[in-house]
C-alpha positions as CSV (number, residue, x, y, z in Angstrom):
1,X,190.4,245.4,182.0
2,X,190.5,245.6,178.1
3,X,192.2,250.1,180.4
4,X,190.9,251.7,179.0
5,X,190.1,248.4,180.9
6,X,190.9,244.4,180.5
7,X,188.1,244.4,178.3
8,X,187.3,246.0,181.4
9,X,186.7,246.0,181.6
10,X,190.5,246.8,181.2
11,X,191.0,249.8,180.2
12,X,191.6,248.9,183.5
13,X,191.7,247.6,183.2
14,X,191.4,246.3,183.6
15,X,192.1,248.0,185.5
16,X,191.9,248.4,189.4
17,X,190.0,251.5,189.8
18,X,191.4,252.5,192.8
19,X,195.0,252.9,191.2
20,X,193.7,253.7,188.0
21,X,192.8,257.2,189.6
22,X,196.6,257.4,191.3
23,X,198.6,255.6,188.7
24,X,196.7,255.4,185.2
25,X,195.2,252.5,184.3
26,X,192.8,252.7,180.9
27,X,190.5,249.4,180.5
28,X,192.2,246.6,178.9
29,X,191.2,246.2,175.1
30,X,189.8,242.4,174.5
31,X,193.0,241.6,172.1
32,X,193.2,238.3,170.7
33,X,195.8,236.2,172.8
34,X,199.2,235.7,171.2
35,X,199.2,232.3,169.1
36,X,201.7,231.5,172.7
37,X,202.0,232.9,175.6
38,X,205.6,234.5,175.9
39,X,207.5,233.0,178.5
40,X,207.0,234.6,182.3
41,X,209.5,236.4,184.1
42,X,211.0,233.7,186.5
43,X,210.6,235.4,189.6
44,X,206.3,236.0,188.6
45,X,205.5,232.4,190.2
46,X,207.2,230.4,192.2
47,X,206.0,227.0,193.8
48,X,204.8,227.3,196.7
49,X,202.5,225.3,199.4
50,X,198.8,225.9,199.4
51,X,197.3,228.7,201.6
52,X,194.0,228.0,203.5
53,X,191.6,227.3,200.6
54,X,188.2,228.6,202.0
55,X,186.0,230.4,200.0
56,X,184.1,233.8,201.5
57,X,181.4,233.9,198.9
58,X,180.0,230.2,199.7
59,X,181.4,229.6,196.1
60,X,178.5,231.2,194.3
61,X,179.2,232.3,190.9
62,X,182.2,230.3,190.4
63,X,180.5,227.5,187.9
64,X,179.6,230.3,186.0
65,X,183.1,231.9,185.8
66,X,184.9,228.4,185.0
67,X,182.3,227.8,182.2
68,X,183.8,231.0,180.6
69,X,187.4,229.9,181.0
70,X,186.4,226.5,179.9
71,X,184.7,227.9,176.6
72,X,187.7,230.2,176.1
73,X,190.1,227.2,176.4
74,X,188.5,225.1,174.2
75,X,188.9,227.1,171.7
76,X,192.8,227.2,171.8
77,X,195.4,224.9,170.0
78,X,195.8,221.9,172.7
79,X,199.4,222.3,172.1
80,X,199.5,225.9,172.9
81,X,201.7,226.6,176.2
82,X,201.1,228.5,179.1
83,X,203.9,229.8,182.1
84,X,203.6,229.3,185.3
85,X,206.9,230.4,186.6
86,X,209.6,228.0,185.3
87,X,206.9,225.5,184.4
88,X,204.8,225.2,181.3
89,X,201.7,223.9,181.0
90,X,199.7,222.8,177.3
91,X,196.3,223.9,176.8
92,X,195.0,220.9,177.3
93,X,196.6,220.3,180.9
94,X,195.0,223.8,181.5
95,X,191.6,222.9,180.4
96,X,192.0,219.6,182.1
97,X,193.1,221.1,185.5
98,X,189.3,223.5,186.0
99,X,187.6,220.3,184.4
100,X,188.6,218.7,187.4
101,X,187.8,221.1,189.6
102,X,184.4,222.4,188.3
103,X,184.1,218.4,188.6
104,X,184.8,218.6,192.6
105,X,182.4,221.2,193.2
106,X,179.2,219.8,191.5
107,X,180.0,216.9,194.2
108,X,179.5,220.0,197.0
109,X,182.0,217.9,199.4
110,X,182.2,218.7,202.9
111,X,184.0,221.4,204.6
112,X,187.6,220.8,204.4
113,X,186.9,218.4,201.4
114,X,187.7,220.6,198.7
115,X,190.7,221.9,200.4
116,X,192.2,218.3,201.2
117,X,191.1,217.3,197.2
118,X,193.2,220.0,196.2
119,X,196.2,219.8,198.5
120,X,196.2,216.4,197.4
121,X,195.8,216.7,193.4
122,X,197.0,220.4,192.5
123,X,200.3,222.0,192.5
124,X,200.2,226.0,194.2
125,X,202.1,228.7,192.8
126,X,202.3,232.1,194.4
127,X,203.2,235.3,192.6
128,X,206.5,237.1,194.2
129,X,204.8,240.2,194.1
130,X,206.1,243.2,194.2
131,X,208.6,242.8,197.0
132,X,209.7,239.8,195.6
133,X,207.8,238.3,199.4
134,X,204.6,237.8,197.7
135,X,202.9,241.5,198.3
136,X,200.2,242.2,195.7
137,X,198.5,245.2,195.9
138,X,194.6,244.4,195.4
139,X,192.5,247.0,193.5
140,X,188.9,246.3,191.8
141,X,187.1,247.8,188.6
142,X,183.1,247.7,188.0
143,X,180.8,248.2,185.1
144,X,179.3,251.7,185.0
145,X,175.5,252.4,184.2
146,X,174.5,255.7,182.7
147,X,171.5,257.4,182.0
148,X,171.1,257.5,178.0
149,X,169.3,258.6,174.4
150,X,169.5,257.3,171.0
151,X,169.1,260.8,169.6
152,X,170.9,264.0,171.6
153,X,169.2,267.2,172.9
154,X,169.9,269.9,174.9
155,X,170.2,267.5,178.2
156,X,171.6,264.5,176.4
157,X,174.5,266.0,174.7
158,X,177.8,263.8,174.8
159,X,178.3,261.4,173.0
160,X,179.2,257.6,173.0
161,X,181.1,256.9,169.9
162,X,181.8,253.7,168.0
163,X,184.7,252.9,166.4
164,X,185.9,255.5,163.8
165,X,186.4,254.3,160.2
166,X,190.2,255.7,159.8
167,X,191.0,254.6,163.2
168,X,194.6,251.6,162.5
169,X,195.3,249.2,165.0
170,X,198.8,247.2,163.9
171,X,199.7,244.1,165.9
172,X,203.5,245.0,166.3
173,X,203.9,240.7,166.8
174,X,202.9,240.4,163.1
175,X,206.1,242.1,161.9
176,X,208.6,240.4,164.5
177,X,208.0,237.4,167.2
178,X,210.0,240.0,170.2
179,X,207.2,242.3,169.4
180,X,204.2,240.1,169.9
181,X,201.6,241.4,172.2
182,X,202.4,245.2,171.2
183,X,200.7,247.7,169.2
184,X,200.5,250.8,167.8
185,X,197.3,253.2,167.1
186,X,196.9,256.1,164.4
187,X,195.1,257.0,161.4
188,X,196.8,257.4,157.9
189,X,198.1,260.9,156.6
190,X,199.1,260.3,153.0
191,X,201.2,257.5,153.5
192,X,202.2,258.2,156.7
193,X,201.1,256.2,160.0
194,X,200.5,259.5,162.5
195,X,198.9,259.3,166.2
196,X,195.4,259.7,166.7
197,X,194.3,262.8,168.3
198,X,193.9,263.6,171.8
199,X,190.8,263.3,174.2
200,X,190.8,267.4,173.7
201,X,191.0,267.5,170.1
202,X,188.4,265.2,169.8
203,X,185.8,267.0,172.3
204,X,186.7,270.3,171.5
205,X,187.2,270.6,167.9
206,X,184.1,267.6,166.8
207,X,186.8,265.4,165.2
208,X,184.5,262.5,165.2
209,X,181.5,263.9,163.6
210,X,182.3,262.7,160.1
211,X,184.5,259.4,161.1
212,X,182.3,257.5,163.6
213,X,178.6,256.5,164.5
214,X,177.6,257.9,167.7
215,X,176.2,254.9,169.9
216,X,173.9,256.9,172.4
217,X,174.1,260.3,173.7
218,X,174.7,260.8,177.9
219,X,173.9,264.2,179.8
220,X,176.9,263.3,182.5
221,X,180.1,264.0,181.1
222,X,182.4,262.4,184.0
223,X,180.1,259.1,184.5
224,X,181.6,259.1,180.4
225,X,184.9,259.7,181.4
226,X,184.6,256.8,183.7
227,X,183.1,254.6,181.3
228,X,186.4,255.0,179.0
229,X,188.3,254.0,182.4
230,X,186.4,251.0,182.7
231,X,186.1,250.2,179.1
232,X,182.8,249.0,179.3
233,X,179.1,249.6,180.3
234,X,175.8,249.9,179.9
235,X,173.3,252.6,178.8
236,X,170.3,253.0,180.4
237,X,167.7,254.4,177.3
238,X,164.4,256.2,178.3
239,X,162.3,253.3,176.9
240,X,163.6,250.6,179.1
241,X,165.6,249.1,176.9
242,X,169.6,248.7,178.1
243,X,172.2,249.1,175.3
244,X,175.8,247.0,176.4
245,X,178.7,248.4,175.4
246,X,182.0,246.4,174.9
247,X,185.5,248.3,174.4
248,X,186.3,248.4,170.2
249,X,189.9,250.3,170.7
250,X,191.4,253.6,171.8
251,X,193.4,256.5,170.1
252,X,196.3,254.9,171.5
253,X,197.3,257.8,173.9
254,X,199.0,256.8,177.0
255,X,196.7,257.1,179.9
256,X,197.5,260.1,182.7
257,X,195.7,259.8,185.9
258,X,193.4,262.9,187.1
259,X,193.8,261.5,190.5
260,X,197.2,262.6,190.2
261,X,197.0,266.0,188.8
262,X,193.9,266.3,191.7
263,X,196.7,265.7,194.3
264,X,199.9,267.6,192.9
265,X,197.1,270.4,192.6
266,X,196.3,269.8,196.7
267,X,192.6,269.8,195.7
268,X,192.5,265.9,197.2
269,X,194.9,264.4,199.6
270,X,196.3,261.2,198.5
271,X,195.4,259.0,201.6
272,X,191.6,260.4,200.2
273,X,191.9,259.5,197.0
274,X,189.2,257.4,195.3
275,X,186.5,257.1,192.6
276,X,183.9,258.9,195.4
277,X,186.2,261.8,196.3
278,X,186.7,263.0,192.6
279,X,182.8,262.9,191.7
280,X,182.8,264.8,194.6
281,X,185.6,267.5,194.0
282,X,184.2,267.8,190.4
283,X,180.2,267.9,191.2
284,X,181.6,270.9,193.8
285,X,183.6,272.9,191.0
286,X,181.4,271.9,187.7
287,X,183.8,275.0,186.0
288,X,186.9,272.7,186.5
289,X,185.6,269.4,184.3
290,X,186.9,270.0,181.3
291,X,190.8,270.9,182.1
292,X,190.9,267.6,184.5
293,X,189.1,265.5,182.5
294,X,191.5,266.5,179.4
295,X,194.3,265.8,181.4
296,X,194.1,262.2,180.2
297,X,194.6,262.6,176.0
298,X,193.4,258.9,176.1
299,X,190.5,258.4,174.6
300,X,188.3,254.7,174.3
301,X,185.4,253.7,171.4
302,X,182.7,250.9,171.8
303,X,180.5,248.8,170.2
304,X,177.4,247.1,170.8
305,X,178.1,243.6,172.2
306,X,174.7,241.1,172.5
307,X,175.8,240.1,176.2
308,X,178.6,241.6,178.5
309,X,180.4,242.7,180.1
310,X,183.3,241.2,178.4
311,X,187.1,241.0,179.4
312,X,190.8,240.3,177.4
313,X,189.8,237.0,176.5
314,X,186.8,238.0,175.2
315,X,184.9,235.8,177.8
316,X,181.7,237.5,179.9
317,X,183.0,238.7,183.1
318,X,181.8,237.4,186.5
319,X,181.4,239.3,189.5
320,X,183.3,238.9,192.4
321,X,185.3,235.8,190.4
322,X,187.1,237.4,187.2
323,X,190.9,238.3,187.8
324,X,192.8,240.9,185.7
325,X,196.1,240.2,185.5
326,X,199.6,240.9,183.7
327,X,198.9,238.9,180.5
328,X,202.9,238.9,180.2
329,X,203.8,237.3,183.0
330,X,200.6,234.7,184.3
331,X,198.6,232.1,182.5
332,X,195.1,233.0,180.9
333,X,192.2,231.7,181.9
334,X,194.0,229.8,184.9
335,X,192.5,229.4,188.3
336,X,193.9,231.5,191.2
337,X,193.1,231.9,194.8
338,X,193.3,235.5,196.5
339,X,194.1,237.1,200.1
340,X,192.7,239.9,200.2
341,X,190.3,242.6,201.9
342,X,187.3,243.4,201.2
343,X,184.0,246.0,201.8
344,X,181.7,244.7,204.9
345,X,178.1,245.2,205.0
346,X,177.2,248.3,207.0
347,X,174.7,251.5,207.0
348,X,175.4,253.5,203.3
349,X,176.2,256.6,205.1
350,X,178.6,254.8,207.3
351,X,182.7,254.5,206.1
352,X,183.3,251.2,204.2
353,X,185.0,248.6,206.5
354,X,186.8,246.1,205.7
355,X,187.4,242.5,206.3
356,X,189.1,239.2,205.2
357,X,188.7,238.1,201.7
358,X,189.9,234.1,200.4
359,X,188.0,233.0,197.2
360,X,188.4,231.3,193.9
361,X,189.1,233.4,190.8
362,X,189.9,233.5,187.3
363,X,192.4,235.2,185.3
364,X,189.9,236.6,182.5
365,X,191.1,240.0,182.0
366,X,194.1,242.4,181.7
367,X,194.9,246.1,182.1
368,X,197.5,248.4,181.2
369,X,198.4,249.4,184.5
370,X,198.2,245.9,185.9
371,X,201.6,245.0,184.9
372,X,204.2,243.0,186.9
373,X,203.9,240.2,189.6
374,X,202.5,242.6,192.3
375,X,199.4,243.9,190.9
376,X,195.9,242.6,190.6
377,X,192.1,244.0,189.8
378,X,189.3,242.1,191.0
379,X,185.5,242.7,188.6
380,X,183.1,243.9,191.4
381,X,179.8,243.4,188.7
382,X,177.7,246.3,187.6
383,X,175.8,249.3,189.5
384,X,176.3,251.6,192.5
385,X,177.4,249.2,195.1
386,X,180.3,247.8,192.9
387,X,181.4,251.2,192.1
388,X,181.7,251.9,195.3
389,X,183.6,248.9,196.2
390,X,185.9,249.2,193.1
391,X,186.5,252.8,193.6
392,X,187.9,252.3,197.4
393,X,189.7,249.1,197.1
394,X,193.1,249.3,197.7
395,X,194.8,246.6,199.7
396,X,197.6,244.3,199.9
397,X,197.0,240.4,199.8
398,X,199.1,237.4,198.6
399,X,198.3,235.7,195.4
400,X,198.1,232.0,194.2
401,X,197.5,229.8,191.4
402,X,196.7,226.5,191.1
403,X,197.2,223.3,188.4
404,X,196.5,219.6,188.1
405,X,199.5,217.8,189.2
406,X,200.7,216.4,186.1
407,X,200.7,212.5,187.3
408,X,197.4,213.5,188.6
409,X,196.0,213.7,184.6
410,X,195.0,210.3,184.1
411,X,191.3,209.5,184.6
């Protein structure tokens, strides 16, 4: 994600960074679920047989990212439905299906164990992607650290702000069922709903000053930028201590790439485009930060959260195994299996390669530009080498997700 990511993450969100520079994905907010999941688009999943079911990280961190879908499930009516394609699944069945398999991993079976278990006691569905062939474009999205005070000065001078007090989120779904899942952002003028201002109304003019706390105070005004994109971080303070910050809304402007204007401009080809390559054009031409980076009117607000980071669902995030996904159109929470690429191991200096990636993930997050059955953003974690990774990864893969067979329920 929550773009003005999942959430994400999501303002990516949740988005995938990659595309969030080309396309315009903000990290996704962490919005409570509707009270069902709408039905998906028939042509999002489609039954289809299992893929190799090898796993390229030796399965570590997968218990923990299951716990979190476990916890989040638990927590929903057992009645409530969810769509896999044509088929619906109660919440129960869904809790029951990673039960099972968090069950056949604490029994570490052999190699080609798992994969026969699962052949055997789980349906596969793959999503149609985006050429209806099952093409999903792969991107990734990562947790930005920055350098921070509580207090500002002539260094530390931007700031991180909290949720403003007029800021009015309304659940469109509350007023009529076809609307649920939509929103609408402003602030009140007399009686009148209006937008809330743009990313260069708010920076240039001080808007916030008397309407919101600020959280901490950073000296790098893009590494802030990026933080909105990813919709969540942390703050590195001088006296150790780490502040996490969670995504608490946006202004509700529609998100428009830099990466784009960046291109149109010819200041960065588009085969060159990624996360590195702007920091680099910008840290090049310092007198151009403030017209790209208003480009985007979007414009993201935090809070302090006791652990993170934290996606959609409002679950902790797991590196390497949380999925953003269109919330519209696939299951929450469910347990998918990517084909994908990913960064090899080499010198720093050297270009990123890249090689096969098969693992377990699950759908955890959400992003604005992650919408319909060909896109997905893969959490790389936190720090410098998962920016790196989520800022270059753009790749095509195949997509699956897997459920108990329903005669397979019974103990």
């Amino acid at each position: 994600m929550t773009p003005l990511r999942s959430p994400v993450l999501r303002l990516l969100a949740g988005a995938g960074f990659a595309l969030v520079l080309l396309a315009g994905c903000p990290a996704p907010p962490p919005a409570p679920p509707p009270a069902e999941a709408p039905p998906a688009a028939p042509s999002a999943l489609e039954r289809a047989p299992c893929p190799r079911l090898e796993d390229d990280l030796g399965f570590a961190g997968l218990e923990e990212a299951l716990a979190q879908s476990i916890a989040w499930l638990k927590r929903q009516p057992p009645e409530r439905r969810f769509a896999f394609g044509p088929d619906r699944y109660p919440a129960a069945h869904l809790l029951l299906s990673l039960e099972r398999f968090r069950d056949l991993l604490s029994r570490r079976p052999p190699a080609g164990g798992l994969e026969a278990q699962l052949e055997a006691d789980y349906l596969c569905y793959r999503a149609s992607g985006r050429d209806g062939a099952g093409r999903v474009l792969y991107t990734g999205y990562y947790e930005p650290v920055l350098e921070g005070r509580l207090a500002p000065n002539a260094e530390f001078r931007h700031p991180v702000w909290g949720r403003p007090e007029d800021l009015i989120t309304v659940e469109l779904g509350d007023f009529a069922e076809r609307l649920r899942g939509e929103r609408i952002v402003g602030r009140l003028e007399g009686k009148r709903l209006v937008p809330y201002p743009e990313r260069r109304d708010i920076e240039e003019r001080g808007l916030l000053f008397d309407r919101a706390r600020p959280l901490a105070w950073v000296r790098d005004p893009v590494g802030l930028f990026f933080l909105h994109v990813q919709g969540s971080g942390k703050i590195a303070l001088e006296n150790g201590q780490t502040l996490q910050l969670a995504y608490d809304g946006s202004n509700g402007r529609p998100y428009r790439s830099i990466g784009r204007l960046l291109i149109a401009e010819g200041k960065i080809a588009a085969e060159e485009m990624s996360l590195p390559a702007i920091r680099r054009y910008v840290e090049d031409h310092p007198q151009e930060i403030p017209r790209v980076l208003y480009e985007n009117p979007s414009y993201v607000f935090f809070r302090v959260a006791p652990e993170g980071p934290l996606g959609a669902l409002g679950v902790r995030l797991t590196a390497g195994r949380s999925l953003a996904l269109d919330r519209t159109l696939f299951p929450e929470a469910a347990l998918a299996f990517a084909v994908t690429r990913k960064p090899s191991s080499g010198e720093p200096a050297a270009p990123l390669a890249w090689v096969e990636a098969r693992r377990f993930l699950l759908v955890q997050d959400t992003g604005s530009a992650i919408t319909g059955p060909g896109r997905a953003d893969i959490f790389w974690g936190t720090g410098p080498e998962a920016e790196l990774a989520a800022g270059s990864l753009k790749h095509p893969g195949s997509l699956y997700l897997l459920v108990l067979r329903p005669d397979r329920a019974s103990p």
